[in-house]
C-alpha positions in Angstrom: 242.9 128.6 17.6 245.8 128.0 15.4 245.9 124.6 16.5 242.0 123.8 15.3 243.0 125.4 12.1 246.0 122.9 11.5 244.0 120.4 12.3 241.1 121.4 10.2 243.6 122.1 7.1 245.2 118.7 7.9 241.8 116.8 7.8 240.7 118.2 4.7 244.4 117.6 3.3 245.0 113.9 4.2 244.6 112.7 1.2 243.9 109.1 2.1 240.8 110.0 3.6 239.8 112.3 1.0 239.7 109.8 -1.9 237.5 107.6 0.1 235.1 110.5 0.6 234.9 111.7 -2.9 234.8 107.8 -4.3 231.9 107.4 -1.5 230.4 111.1 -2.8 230.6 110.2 -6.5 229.1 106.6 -6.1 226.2 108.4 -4.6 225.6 111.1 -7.5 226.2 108.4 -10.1 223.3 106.4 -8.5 220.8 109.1 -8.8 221.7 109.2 -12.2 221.3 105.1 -12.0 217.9 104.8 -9.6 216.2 107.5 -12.5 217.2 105.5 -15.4 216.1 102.3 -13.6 213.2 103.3 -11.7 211.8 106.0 -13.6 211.5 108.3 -10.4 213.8 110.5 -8.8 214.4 110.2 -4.7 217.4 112.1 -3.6 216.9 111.3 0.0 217.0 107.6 -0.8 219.4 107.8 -3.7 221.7 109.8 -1.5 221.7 108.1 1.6 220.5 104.6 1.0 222.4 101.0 0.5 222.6 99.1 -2.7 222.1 100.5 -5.6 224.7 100.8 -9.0 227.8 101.7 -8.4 228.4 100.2 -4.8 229.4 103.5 -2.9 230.9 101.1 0.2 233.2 99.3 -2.6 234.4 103.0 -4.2 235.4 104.2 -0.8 237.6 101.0 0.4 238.9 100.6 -2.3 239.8 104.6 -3.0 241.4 104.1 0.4 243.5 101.2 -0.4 244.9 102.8 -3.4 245.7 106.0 -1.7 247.5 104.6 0.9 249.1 102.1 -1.7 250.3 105.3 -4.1 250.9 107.1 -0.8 252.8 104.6 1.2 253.9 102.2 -1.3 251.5 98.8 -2.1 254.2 96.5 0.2 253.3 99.2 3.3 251.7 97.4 6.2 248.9 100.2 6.1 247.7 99.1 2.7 248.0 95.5 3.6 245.5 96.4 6.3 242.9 98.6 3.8 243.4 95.9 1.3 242.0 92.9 3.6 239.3 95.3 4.2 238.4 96.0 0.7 238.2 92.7 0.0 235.7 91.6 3.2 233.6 94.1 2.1 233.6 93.6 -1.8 232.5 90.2 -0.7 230.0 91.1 2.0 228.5 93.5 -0.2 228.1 91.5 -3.3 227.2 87.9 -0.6 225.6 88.5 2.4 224.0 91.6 1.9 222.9 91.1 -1.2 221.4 87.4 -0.5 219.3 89.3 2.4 217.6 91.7 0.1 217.0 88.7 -1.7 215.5 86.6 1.4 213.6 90.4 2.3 212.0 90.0 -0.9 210.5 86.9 -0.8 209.3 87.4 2.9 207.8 90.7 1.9 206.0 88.6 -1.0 204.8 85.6 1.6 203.6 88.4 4.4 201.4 90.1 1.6 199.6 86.6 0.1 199.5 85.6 3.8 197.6 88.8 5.4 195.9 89.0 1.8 195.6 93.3 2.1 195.8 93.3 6.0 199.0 93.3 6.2 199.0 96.8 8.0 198.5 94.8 10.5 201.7 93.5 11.4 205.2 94.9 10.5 206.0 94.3 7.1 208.3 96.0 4.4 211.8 94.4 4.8 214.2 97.1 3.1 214.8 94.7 0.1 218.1 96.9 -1.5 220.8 96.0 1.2 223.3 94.3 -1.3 224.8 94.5 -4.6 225.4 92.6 -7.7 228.6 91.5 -8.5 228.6 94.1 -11.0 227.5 96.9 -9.4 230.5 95.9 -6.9 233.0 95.7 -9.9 232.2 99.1 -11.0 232.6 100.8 -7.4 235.7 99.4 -7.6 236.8 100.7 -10.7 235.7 104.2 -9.6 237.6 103.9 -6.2 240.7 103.3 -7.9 240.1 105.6 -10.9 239.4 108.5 -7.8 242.2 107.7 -5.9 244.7 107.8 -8.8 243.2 111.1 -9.6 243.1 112.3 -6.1 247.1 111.4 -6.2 247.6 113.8 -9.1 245.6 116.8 -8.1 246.9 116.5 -3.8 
């Protein structure tokens, strides 16, 4: 038992991981703030638990990792090296790729409705259109990664 414990106490204290959960935890509050003030409606369950969306939750969380392990290990440490190539892939995958397919899902969605003119219940439609982000949306995930990681290194 003492040995789940530690291991419990040492999950909860590695302080690397717990920037990137808090930067991923806060990215997801601030966008139900975000999705009300843009949408006018209030959806936890999406909000919460969806993709896309202002700030980029995926962004905060590398990034809050990178920094950690940079304040933690020292920015010349293979370890951040490592998180900081991966930061950067998905910066760029989130503000490229995904976000031209929400794009692409849009205009498909558009086409399939104009094509099946009101039938289109009849065939699977409704690509999930919010898979990406803007680059701003990425810039400011960023900005909260490292401004919860620095924090994070004061109060661990």
């Amino acid at each position: 038992m003492d040995v789940f414990l530690q291991s419990v106490k040492d999950f909860f204290g590695n302080y690397m991981l717990m920037s990137a959960v808090v930067a991923w935890l806060s990215a997801q509050i601030i966008k139900i703030f975000t999705g009300v003030f843009q949408n006018r409606k209030m959806s936890l369950t999406t909000l919460l638990f969806s993709t896309g969306g202002m700030p980029s939750s995926h962004a905060a969380a590398v990034v809050a990792l990178a920094c950690a392990i940079g304040l933690s290990q020292g920015f010349g440490s293979a370890a951040f090296a490592c998180a900081g190539v991966l930061a950067v892939i998905v910066m760029i995958d989130a503000s490229g790729v995904r976000y031209e397919t929400g794009k692409q899902a849009t205009i498909l969605n558009r086409i399939t409705k104009e094509l099946f003119s009101g039938k289109a219940e009849d065939i699977n439609t409704g690509l999930k259109e919010l898979v990406g982000h803007t680059p701003f949306q990425v810039f400011m995930g960023f900005l909260l990664g490292v401004v919860v990681a620095a924090a994070m290194f004061f109060i661990m």
